[in-house]
C-alpha positions, 0 to 999 in steps of 0.5 A: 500500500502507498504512502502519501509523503509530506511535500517538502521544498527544496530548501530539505536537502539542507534541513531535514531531520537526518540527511546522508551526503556522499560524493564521488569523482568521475572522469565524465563531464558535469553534461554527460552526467546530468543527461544521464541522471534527468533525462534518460530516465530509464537507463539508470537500471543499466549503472545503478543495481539498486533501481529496477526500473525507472520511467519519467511519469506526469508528463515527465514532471515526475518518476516512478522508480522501484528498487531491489526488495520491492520498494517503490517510489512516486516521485516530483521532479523540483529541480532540473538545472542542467547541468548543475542540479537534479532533485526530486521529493518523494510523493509516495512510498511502499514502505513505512515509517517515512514522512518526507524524502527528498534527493538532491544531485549537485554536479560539480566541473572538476578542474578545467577545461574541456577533459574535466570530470564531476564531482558528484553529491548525493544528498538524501534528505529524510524525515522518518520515526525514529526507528526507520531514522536509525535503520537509515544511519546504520545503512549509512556505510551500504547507502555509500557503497551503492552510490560510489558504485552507481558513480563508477559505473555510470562514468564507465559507460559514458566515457566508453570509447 
């Protein structure tokens, strides 16, 4: 059964009751990352395990994404700044426990000129009863591996010759 979620703006990312932040580095360039994250919607089964399936929903102005183990998410797209920032609020979920969600992806050139790669972020900002709060922190170390592993392995497909 869905859950409705509080909607949260994206000022969130910033003040919410727990927030994990995770950065990577990769050799593509900040546009090639935000194409893949905001508007190839449906490849990010192909580098991030995690998700089973993702489609743009609402006339694009949204995404379904379900993960590994069933979880299922409705989500708002707030933010598509290329090739800057891509965020979106949690609307819905499957699983209990959880108020508000928000995700933030902050794309960042490293270095300059033409080869630079991205500094990627990954902010997950959530509002939860304490129980699944602390269920997330523990998670902390796994919710890490997963997105360096997603950022590895998105950088090798885009920068495959």
């Amino acid at each position: 059964m869905a859950r409705r979620l509080r909607p949260v703006g994206l000022d969130f990312a910033g003040t919410a009751p727990l927030r994990l932040v995770f950065a990577a580095d990769a050799a593509a360039r900040p546009e090639a990352v935000y194409r893949a994250l905001a508007e190839e919607v449906t490849e990010w089964p192909t580098w991030y395990r995690a998700v089973t399936l993702a489609r743009p929903v609402d006339g694009a102005r949204g995404r379904e994404v379900r993960l590994v183990g069933g979880v299922r998410f409705i989500e708002t797209i707030m933010a598509a700044e290329a090739p800057e920032r891509y965020a979106y609020r949690v609307d819905e979920v499957n699983t209990p426990g959880v108020r508000a969600l928000l995700e933030e992806w902050r794309l960042t050139p490293l270095g300059s000129g033409n080869g630079a790669g991205t500094r990627v972020r990954w902010t997950f900002a959530v509002d939860a009863a304490a129980p699944v709060r602390a269920a997330l922190r523990l998670s902390r170390p796994g919710f890490g591996r997963a997105f360096r592993d997603a950022v590895r392995t998105l950088d090798r497909r885009l920068t495959a010759v």
